[in-house]
C-alpha positions in Angstrom: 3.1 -68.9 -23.8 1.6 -65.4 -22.6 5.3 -63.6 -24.0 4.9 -65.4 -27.6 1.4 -64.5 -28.0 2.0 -60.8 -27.3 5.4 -61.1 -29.7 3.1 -62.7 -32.7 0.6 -60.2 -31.9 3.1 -57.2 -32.4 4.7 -58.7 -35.2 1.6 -59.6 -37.3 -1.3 -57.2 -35.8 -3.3 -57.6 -38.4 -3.8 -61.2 -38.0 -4.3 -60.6 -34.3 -7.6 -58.5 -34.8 -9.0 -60.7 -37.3 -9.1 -63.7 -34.8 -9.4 -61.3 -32.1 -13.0 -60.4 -34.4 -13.9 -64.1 -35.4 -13.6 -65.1 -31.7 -15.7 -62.3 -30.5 -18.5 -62.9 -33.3 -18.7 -66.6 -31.6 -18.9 -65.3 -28.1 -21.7 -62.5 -29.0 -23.7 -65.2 -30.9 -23.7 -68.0 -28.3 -24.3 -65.0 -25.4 -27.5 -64.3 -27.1 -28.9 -67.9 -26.3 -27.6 -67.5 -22.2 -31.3 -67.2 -20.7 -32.4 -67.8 -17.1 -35.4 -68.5 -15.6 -36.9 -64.4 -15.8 -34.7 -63.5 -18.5 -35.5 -66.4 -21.5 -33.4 -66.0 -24.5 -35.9 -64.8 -27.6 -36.6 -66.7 -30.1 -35.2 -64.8 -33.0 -31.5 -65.4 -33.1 -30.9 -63.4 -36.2 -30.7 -60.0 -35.2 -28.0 -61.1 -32.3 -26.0 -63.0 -35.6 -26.3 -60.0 -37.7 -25.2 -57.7 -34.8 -22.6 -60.1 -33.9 -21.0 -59.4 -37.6 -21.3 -55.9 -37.1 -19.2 -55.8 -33.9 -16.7 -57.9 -35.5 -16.0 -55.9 -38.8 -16.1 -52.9 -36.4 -13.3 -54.3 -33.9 -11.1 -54.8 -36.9 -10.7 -51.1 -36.8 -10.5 -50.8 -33.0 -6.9 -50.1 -33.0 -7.2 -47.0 -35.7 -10.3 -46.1 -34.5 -11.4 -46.8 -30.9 -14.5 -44.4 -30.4 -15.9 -45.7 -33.6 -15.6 -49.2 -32.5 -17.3 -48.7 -28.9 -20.1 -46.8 -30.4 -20.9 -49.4 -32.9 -20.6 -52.6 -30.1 -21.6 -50.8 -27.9 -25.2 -49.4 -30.2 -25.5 -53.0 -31.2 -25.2 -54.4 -27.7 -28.0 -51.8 -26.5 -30.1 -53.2 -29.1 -30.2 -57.1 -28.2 -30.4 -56.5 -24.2 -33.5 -53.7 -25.4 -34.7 -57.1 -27.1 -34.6 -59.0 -23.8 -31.5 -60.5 -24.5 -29.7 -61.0 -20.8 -26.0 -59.0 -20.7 -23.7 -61.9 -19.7 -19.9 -61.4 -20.2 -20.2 -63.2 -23.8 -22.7 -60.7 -25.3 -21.1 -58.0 -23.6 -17.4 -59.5 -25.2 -17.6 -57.1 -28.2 -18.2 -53.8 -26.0 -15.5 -54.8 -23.2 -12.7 -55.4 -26.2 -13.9 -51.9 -27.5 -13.6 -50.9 -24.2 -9.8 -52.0 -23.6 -9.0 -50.4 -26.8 -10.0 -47.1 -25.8 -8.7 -47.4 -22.2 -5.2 -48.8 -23.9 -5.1 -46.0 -26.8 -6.5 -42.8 -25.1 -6.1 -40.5 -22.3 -7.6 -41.1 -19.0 -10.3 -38.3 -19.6 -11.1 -39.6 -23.1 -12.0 -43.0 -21.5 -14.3 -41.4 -19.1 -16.1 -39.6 -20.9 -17.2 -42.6 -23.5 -17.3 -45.7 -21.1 -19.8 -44.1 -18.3 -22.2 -43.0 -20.9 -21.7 -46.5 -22.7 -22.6 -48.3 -19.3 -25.9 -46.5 -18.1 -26.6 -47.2 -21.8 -26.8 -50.5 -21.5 -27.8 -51.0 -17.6 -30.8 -48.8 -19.0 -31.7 -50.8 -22.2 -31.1 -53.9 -19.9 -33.6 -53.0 -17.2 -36.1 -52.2 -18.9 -36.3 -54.7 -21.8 -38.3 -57.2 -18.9 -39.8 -56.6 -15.6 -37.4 -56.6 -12.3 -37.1 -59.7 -10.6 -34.5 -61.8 -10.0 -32.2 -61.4 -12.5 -32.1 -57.6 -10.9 -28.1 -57.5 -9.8 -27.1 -59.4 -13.1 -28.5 -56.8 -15.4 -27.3 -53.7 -13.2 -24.0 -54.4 -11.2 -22.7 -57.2 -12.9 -23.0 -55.0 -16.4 -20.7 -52.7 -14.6 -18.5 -55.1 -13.3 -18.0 -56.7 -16.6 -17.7 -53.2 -18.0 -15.6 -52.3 -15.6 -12.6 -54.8 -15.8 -11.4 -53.9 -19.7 -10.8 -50.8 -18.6 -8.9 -51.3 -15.6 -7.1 -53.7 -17.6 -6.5 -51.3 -20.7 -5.5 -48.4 -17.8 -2.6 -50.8 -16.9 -1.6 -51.8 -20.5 -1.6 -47.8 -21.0 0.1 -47.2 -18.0 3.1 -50.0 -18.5 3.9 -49.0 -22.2 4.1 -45.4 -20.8 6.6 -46.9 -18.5 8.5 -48.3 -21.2 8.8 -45.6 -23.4 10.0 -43.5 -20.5 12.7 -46.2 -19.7 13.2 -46.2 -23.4 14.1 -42.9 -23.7 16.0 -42.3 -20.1 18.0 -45.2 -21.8 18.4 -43.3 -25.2 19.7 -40.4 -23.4 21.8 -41.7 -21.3 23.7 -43.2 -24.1 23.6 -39.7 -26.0 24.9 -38.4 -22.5 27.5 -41.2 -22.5 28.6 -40.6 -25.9 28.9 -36.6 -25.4 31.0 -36.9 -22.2 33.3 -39.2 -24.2 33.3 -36.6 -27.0 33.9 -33.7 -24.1 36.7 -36.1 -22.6 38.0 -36.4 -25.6 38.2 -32.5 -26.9 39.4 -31.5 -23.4 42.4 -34.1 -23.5 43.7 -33.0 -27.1 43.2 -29.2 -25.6 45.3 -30.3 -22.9 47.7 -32.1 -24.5 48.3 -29.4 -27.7 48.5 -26.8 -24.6 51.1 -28.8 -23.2 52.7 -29.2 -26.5 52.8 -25.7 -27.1 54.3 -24.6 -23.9 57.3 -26.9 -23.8 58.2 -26.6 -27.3 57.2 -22.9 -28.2 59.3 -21.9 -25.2 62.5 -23.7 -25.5 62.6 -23.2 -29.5 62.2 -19.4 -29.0 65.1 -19.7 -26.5 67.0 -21.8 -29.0 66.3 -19.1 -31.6 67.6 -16.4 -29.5 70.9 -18.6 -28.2 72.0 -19.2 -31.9 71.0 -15.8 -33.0 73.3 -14.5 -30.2 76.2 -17.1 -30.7 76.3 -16.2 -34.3 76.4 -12.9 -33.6 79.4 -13.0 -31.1 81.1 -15.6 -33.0 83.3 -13.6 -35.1 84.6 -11.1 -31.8 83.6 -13.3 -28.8 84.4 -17.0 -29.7 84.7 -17.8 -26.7 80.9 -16.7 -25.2 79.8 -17.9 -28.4 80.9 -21.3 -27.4 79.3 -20.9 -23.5 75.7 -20.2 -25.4 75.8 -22.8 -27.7 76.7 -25.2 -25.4 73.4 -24.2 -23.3 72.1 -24.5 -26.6 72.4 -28.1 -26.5 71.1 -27.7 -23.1 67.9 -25.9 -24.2 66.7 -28.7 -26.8 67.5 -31.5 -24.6 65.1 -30.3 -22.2 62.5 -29.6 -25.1 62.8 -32.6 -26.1 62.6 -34.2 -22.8 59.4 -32.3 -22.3 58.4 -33.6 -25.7 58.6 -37.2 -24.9 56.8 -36.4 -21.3 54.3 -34.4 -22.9 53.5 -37.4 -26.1 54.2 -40.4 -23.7 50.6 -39.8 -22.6 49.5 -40.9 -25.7 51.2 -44.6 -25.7 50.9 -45.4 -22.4 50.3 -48.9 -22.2 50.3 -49.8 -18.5 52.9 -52.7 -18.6 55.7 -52.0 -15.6 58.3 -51.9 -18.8 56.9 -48.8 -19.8 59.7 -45.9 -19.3 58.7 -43.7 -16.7 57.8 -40.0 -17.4 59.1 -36.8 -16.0 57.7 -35.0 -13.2 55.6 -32.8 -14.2 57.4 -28.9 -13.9 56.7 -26.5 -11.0 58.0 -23.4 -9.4 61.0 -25.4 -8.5 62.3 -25.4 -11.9 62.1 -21.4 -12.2 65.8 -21.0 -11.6 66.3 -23.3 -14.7 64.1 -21.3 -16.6 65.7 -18.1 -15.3 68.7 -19.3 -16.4 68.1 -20.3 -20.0 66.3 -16.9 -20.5 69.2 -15.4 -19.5 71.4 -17.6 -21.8 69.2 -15.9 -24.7 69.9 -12.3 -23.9 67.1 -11.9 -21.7 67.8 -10.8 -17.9 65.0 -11.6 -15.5 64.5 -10.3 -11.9 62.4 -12.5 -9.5 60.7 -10.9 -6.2 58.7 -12.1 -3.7 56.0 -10.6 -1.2 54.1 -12.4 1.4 54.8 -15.6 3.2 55.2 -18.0 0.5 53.2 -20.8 0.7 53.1 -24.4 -0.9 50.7 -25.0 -3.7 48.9 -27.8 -4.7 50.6 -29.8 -8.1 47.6 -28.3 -10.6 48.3 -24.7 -9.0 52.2 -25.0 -9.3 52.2 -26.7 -13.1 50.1 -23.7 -13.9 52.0 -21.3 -12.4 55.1 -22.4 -14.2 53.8 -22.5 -17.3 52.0 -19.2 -17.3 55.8 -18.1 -16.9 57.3 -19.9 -19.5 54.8 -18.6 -22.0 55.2 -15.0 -20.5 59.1 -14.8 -20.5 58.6 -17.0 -23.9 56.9 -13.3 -25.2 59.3 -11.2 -23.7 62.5 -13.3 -24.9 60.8 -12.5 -28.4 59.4 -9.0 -28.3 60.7 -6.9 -25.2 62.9 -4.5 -26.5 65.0 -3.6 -23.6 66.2 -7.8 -23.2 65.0 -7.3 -19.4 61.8 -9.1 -17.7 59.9 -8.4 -14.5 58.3 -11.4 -12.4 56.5 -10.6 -9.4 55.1 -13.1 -6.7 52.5 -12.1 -4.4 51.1 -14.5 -1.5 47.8 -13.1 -0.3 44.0 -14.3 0.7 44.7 -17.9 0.1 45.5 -16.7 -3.3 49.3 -16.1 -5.1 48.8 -13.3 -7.9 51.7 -13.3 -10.1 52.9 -10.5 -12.7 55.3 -10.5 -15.2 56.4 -7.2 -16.8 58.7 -6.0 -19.4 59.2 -2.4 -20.9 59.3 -1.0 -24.5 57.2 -0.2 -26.6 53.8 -1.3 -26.4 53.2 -4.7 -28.3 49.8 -5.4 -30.1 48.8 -8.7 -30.4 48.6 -9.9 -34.0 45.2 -11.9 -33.8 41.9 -10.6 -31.6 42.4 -11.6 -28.0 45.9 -12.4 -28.2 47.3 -15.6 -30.1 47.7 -19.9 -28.9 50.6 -18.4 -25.9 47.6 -16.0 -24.7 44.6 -18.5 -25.2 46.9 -21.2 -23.5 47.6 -19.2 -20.3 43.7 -17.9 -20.0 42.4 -21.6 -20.2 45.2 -22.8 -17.7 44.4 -20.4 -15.1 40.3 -20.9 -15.8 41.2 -24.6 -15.3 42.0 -24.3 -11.6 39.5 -21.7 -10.8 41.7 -18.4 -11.6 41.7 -15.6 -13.7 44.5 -14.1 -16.3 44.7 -10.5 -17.7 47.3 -10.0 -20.6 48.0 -6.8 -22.7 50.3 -3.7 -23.5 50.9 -1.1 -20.5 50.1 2.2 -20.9 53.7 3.3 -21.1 55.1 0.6 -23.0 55.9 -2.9 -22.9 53.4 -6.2 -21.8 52.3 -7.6 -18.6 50.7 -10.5 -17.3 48.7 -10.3 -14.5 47.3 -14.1 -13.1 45.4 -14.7 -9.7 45.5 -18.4 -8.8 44.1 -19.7 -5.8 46.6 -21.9 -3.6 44.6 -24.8 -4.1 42.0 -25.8 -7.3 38.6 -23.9 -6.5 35.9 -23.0 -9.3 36.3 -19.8 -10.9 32.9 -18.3 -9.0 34.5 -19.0 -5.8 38.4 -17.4 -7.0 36.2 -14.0 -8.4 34.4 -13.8 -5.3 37.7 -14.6 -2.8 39.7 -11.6 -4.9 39.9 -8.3 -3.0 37.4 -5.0 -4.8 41.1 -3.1 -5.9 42.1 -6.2 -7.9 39.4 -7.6 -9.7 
C-alpha cells in the first residue's frame, strides 16, 4: 500500500499536495479545540480556521518553495499558541510538513538554520501565552519532539534519494563503461586482424611479384630456372592463402567441433621457410645469432616473425643490392633483433613510415617492446626491435634495456 501511495504521489504531485493541504487544514482546525485542564481551548475558533487556510494554500507551494512555506506555518502557528492555543501534534501538523519539506529539499545547513529559530519561536509564544503549570513539558519538550521528528524523517528521505541517484549514476556509467570497452574490444580486434591481414598477404604477394618478375625475366635464356621459381611461385600463394583462411577463419568461427581447424600460428620456426622464399625472389638473406638462444613465449615469437616478414617484405622491394641482414641477439631477458640491407638510403613515402612500419611498431608496443625503423647513414634501411622474452608492459621493457641501447 506504502509503495502505490509513493508511485501515485510521483506520478500525479500535484494532487498529492492538494490533499496533503486539505488534510492538514482539518488537523490544524480540530488541534485548536485540544485543551487541558491549565491550557483551555479559546473561545474564538476563527482565527485558528483562517490560519488553518493560510497554511494550507502555503503547503501547496512547499515543494517549489520550502522556506516560504515554514515561515508562513510556522508565523501562523506562533500566532494561535501566543493566543493560548495548546501546541499538540495537530496544530503543529502544518509546521512539521513544512518542516519535512525543507529537511527533504535542502542541505543540512539550510535546515538548521530555519528549524532551530522556528522552534524557540514557538516554545516561546507557547510559554508565555498562559502561566506555567502543568502543561509545562507539553508546551516546551514535546514542541521539540514533535518538531523534531519531520526532520529526522525528511534527513532520511534526503539521504535515501541521494543514495539513489548515486546508484543511478554508478549504474549509468558502468554501462557507458561497458559499452566503451566493447567499442575498445572491438577497434583493437579489427587492428589486429587488418595487421594480420597485412602481414601474410603484403609479404607473400611482394614475393610473388618478385618470383614472376624474375621468371619472366629468365624465361627466354634460362627456361629451365624460370620453371624452378614459378613452381615456388605456386608455393608462395598457397601459403598466402593458407595464411588468409587462418587469418579470416577468426571471423566465422562458430564453435561447433565440425569447424576446420586453423593453422598454428607462425613463429621463429618458420624463418627457414621464409628465408627460402626470399631467396626464390632474388633476395639472399644471412641469418646470425649471438647469445644463448632462448625460447620465447607464443606472443613474443608471433611477433618476432612477423616483424621479419614485413622487414625482408621492404628489402625484397627496395634493397638495391638483392641482399638482407638479420641479426639475433639474446641478452637481459630480452632478444633484440636487426635487419639490415645496403643501398641507397630509402625515405619513407608517408610521415612515420607507411601500414608495414605502423604494423611492426604496434606489434612490438603490444608485448611490452620497442621498434626503431629508418634509412642508415650510409645507405640502405634497418630495423632495429627489442622484445622482451616474455610479454611485459612497455615501462617495464624501457626500463630493463641497457643506457647504450635505448
Amino acid at each position: 500500500m506504502t509503495s502505490y501511495l509513493e508511485r501515485f504521489a510521483g506520478r500525479h504531485p500535484h494532487v498529492a499536495d492538494a490533499v496533503m493541504a486539505v488534510a492538514l487544514c482539518a488537523c490544524m482546525v480540530f488541534g485548536a479545540e485540544v485543551s487541558t485542564t491549565d491550557s483551555p481551548a479559546p473561545v474564538n475558533p476563527w482565527p485558528a480556521r483562517i490560519l488553518a487556510l493560510l497554511c494550507g494554500a502555503a503547503l501547496l507551494k512547499a515543494r517549489r518553495c520550502p522556506r516560504a512555506a515554514l515561515v508562513i506555518t510556522a508565523a501562523s502557528a506562533a500566532v494561535l499558541t501566543g493566543l493560548g492555543h495548546l501546541p499538540s501534534p495537530l496544530l503543529l501538523a502544518p509546521v512539521m510538513a513544512a518542516l519535512y519539506w525543507l529537511a527533504t529539499l535542502t542541505d543540512s545547513r539550510t535546515t538548521s538554520l530555519c528549524a532551530y529559530p522556528t522552534m524557540a519561536v514557538l516554545v516561546a509564544t507557547s510559554l508565555s501565552a498562559v502561566p506555567i503549570g502543568d502543561d509545562f513539558m507539553l508546551r516546551s519538550v514535546g514542541t521539540v519532539f514533535w518538531l523534531l521528528l519531520p526532520l529526522a524523517l525528511g534527513g532520511l528521505s534526503r539521504f535515501r534519494r541521494a543514495y539513489l541517484e548515486s546508484v543511478q549514476a554508478r549504474a549509468a556509467h558502468a554501462e557507458h563503461t561497458r559499452e566503451e570497452e566493447a567499442r575498445l574490444r572491438v577497434a583493437e580486434e579489427r587492428m589486429r586482424i587488418a595487421r594480420e591481414l597485412h602481414d601474410a598477404v603484403a609479404h607473400h604477394m611482394a614475393v610473388a611479384h618478385a618470383q614472376a618478375g624474375t621468371a619472366a625475366h629468365l624465361a627466354p635464356t634460362r627456361p629451365e630456372q624460370a620453371q624452378k621459381i614459378l613452381n615456388d611461385l605456386v608455393g608462395t600463394t598457397t601459403s598466402a592463402l593458407l595464411e588468409l583462411r587462418a587469418t579470416v577463419g577468426v571471423l566465422r568461427q562458430t564453435g561447433s567441433p565440425e569447424a576446420d581447424s586453423l593453422e598454428p600460428a607462425p613463429g621463429l620456426g618458420r624463418l627457414p621457410e621464409l628465408v627460402a622464399a626470399c631467396a626464390s625472389a632474388g633476395l639472399t638473406v644471412t641469418v646470425t645469432t649471438e647469445g644463448e638462444k632462448r625460447p620465447l613465449s607464443p606472443g613474443v615469437d608471433l611477433t618476432a616473425y612477423r616483424i621479419i616478414q614485413e622487414a625482408l617484405t621492404n628489402a625484397t622491394k627496395h634493397a638495391s643490392d638483392h641482399e638482407a641482414r638479420v641479426q639475433f641477439s639474446y641478452a637481459h631477458a630480452r632478444l633484440r633483433i636487426t635487419v639490415t640491407n645496403d643501398g641507397p638510403p630509402v625515405a619513407p613515402t608517408v610521415p612515420g613510415g607507411g601500414y608495414g612500419l605502423m604494423g611492426m611498431r604496434e606489434r612490438a608496443a603490444s608485448v611490452g617492446g620497442d621498434l626503431r625503423a629508418g634509412p642508415r647513414p650510409d645507405g640502405g634501411f634497418e630495423v632495429d626491435a627489442t622484445l622482451p622474452l616474455q610479454p611485459r608492459t612497455r615501462a617495464e621493457a624501457l626500463a630493463d634495456r641497457p643506457e647504450e641501447t635505448r
